[in-house]
C-alpha positions, 0 to 999 in steps of 0.5 A: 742489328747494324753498327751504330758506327756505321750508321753515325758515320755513314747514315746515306748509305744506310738509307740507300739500302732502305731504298733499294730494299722498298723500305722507309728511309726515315728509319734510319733518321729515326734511329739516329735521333733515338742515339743522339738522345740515348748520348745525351740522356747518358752523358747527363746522368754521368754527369750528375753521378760524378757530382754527387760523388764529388758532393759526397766527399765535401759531406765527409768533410763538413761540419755544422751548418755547411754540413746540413746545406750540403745535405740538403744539395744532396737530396735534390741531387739525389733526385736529379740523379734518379731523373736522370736515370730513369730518362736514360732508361727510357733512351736505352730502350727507346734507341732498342726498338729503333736498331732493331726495326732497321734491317741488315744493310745489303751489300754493294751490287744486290739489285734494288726492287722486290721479288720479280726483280731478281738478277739471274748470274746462271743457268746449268743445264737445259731443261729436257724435251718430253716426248709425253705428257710429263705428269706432275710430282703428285701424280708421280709420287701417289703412282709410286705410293710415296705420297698421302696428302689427303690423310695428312689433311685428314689427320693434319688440316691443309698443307700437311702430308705423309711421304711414305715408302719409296717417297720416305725412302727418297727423303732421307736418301737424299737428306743422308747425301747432303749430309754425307756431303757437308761432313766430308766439306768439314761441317760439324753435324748437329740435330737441334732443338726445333722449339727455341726461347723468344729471345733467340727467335728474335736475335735471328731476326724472324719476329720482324716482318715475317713473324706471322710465318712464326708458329708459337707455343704461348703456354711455353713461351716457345717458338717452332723453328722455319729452319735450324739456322735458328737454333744454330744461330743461338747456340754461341749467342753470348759467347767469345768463340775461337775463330783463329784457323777456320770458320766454325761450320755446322750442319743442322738435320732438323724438321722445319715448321712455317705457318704459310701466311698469306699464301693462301691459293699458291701451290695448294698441290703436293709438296712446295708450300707446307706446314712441315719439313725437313732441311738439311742447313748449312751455318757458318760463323766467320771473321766479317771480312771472310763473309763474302768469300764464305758465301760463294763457298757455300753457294759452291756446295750447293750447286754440287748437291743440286748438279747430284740430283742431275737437274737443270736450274738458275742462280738468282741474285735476289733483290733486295726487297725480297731479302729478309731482315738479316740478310745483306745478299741472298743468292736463290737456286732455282730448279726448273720444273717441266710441269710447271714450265718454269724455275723454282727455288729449291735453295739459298744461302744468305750472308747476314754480315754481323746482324744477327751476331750482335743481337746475339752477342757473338764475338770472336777475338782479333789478332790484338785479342780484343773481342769484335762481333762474328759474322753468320751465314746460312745455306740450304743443302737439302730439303724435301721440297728437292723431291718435286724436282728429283721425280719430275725431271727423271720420270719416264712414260709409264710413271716410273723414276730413274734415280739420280746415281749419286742417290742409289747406293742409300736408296738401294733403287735405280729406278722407282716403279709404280705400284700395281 
């Protein structure tokens, strides 16, 4: 959620960032007549209790016919009260649902439009010339015996896959480097939960606009986590964390599930758009005003692993009506894919300022030792959709796969050669 501080002080810029993002400007006019209402409501009911507190003192002293008079006023105050109350409620609530149907306010610079809108700031590398036809990652992978798709369909439906051999090999190659990586940068290594409450779900800001992409578990009240920047998120919520030294760094191994909504058609082939996967995420909490700092940071991570993997790719300034509900600016990392002739995203990291914290109640203590709202970033450090660019970029004439150097000493390969 936005500061309501912000939105009573500054309101314009809350609906410039509804703009740029393509959204209604009037949410915001929305949420702000739910707070006037909510202070009303509230300053009515304080304002009867202290009269009733006052009354009840008179009672005290009353005697005979005043005493019964005064009763008497005490009922029908006692009934304003409880109005009163009860109209408060009703605020609270009704000023609920309007905070959290306002998205994170973007931050100064993000490009306004949705998702061809985009500001690319780099390009590393140069995509490689073939002197043959470059097959795609799933003729490689099916050539390596790395990659079932049509028994995970079979045991599974559409979407679903099994990596075996050298594919599972390269996976968790790949997953163990990223990890190897993030401990030696000073995360802590996590493996959470992937089914998390409602509530959690929710205070991650996934049930807005995206929550058709949510699978749910109805009979446990349950939800299966896209990604463990969920469960990480969740994992201080309402709770006063140490942040005087550090940002408090975690990076969560985890299988990741999305339902694919409304992506019916798009990449039905292979590994880019499934049901399941696995994701190496980074999560920070920070001071609000190391946000900014922390999230090159982080892009500066990933743009390691992805300079490990040896492929070209481009850095993306994602437009803000492409960020989802939390974040205030997401930076994409796209590799580029010779059979494809085109970038993909094979990663991002997005800095949410303080909205996902105050959902959740995570706080940390100023220098005066008063409790302030965190902030929460998030990045990607590896997934298994890396795969289709590791195998396409490094692929030679006969269907073989050099391996990236830094992956041969946990793969225990140079090079991957097609079962006979």
């Amino acid at each position: 959620m936005i500061d309501l501080r912000l939105l009573r002080e500054d309101p314009e810029a809350l609906r410039a960032s509804q703009r740029a993002r393509g959204e209604d400007p009037g949410a915001v006019d929305a949420l702000l007549a739910a707070d006037e209402r909510r202070r009303d409501a509230v300053g009515r009911a304080d304002t009867l209790r202290a009269e009733q507190k006052q009354l009840g003192k008179k009672i005290g002293k009353a005697r005979g016919d005043e005493r019964s008079a005064l009763l008497e006023q005490g009922k029908e105050l006692a009934a304003a009260v409880k109005t009163a109350e009860a109209a408060q409620a009703e605020a609270d609530e009704e000023l609920a649902r309007a905070h959290r149907a306002l998205p994170n306010l973007i931050v100064s610079g993000v490009p306004e439009g949705g998702e061809d809108d985009y500001a690319v700031l780099s390009h590393v590398g140069t995509p490689r010339e073939f002197d043959f036809e470059p097959r795609d990652h799933v003729a490689l992978l099916e050539g390596l015996r790395g990659l079932d798709s049509e028994r995970g369909a079979k045991v599974s439906g559409a979407r679903f896959y099994f990596l075996t051999g050298v594919g599972a090999q390269l996976q968790l190659a790949l997953l163990n480097l990223a990890m190897q990586r993030a401990i030696g940068n000073g995360f802590t290594m996590m493996i959470p939960p992937v089914l998390v409450k409602p509530e959690i779900m929710e205070g991650t800001g996934f049930l807005g606009a995206h929550a058709a992409e949510v699978y749910r578990l109805r009979d446990d009240d349950l939800y299966l986590v896209g990604t463990s920047e969920v469960p990480l998120a969740g994992y201080h919520a309402d709770e006063i964390i140490s942040l005087d030294e550090t940002p408090r760094r975690y990076a969560g191994w985890s299988s990741c599930f999305r339902r694919e909504a409304g992506s019916y058609g798009k990449d039905t082939r292979g590994i880019i758009r499934v049901h399941q996967f696995d994701k190496i995420e980074m999560f920070v909490y920070c001071r609000p005003e190391d946000a900014e700092e922390e999230h090159e940071r982080l892009l500066g991570y990933e743009r390691d692993m992805l300079a490990a993997i040896e492929v070209p790719y481009r850095i993306i300034d994602t437009a803000a009506g492409d960020l989802g509900a939390s974040a205030a600016r997401k930076y994409d990392c796209e590799a580029w894919l010779p059979t494809q002739g085109r970038y993909r995203e094979l990663t991002s990291t997005s800095n949410c300022t303080t909205f996902q914290a105050r959902r959740l109640n995570i706080r940390y203590r100023d220098a005066d030792g008063r409790a302030q709202i965190a902030a929460t970033l998030n990045g990607t450090l590896a997934t298994t959709r890396w795969i289709t660019a590791i195998v396409e970029n490094h692929q030679r004439a006969d269907g073989s796969v050099v391996v990236p150097e830094a992956l041969r000493p946990l793969l225990g390969q140079e090079v991957l050669t097609p079962a006979s």
